[in-house]
N, C-alpha and C positions, 0 to 999 in steps of 0.2 A: 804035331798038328792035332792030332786025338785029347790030347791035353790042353788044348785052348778051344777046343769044342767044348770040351766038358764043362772048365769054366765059365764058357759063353753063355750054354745050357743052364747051367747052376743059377749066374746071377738073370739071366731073362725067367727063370721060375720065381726067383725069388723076388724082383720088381712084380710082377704076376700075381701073387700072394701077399705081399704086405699091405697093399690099400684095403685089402677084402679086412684084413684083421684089423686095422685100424678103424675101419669105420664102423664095424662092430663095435669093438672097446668103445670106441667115442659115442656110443646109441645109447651101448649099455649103463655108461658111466653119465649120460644128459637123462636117462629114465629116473635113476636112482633117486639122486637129491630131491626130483618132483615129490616121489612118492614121500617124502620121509619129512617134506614141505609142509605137508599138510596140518594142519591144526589139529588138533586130537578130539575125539567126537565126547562129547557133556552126554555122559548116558543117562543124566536127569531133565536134560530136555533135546536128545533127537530122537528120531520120528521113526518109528516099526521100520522104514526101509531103508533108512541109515542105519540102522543095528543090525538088521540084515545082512549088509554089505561085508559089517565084518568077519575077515575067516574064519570059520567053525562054527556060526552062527545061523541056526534056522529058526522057523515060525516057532517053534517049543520057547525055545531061550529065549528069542525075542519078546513074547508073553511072558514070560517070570520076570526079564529085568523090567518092562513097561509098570506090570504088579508090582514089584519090590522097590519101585520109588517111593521115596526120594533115598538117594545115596549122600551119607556124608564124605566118603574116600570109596575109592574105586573097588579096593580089596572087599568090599564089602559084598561081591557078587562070591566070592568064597566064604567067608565067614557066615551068610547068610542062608550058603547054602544054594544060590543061585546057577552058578557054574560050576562044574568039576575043575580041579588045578590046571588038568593042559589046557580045554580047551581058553581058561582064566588066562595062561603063560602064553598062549597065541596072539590073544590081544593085548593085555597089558599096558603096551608099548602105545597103544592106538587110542585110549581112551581119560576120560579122566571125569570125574563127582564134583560138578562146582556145586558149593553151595545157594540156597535161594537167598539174595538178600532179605534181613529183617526189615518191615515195615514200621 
């Protein structure tokens, strides 16, 4: 009898516990793709508080890249001497130098 307690115990914990983690997973995995959705920000035309936004980015940086337009490629904020390489490796992924069309 102790023995069909136990197992009774076991699976009513574990019905108890699986919805929690699933709807977890299931939040964590609908947050993801939003984020990664997004378009990647033209740091030759967004605005002081869009450059802000991104991680490792404050009011310093923000004034050197606004100054150091226009970009032809993104790396340009390294070579330029704008960013240090992490905080550069932070964003990377987030950004991108369109060109201005010629007139």
């Amino acid at each position: 009898m102790l023995n069909l307690r136990s197992k009774v115990l076991a699976l009513a914990l574990l019905f108890a516990f699986v919805p929690a983690f699933t709807t977890v997973g299931a939040a964590a995995q609908t947050a993801k793709p939003a984020a990664s959705a997004a378009s990647p920000l033209d740091i030759n035309s967004a605005t002081a508080d869009q450059i802000k936004a991104l991680p490792g980015i404050g009011d310093a940086y923000t004034k050197r890249i606004i100054d150091g337009r226009p970009y032809t490629a993104k790396n340009q904020l390294l070579t330029r001497g704008i960013l240090p390489q992490k905080t550069y490796d932070g964003i990377k992924g987030q950004i991108v130098a369109t060109r201005a069309a010629k007139k």
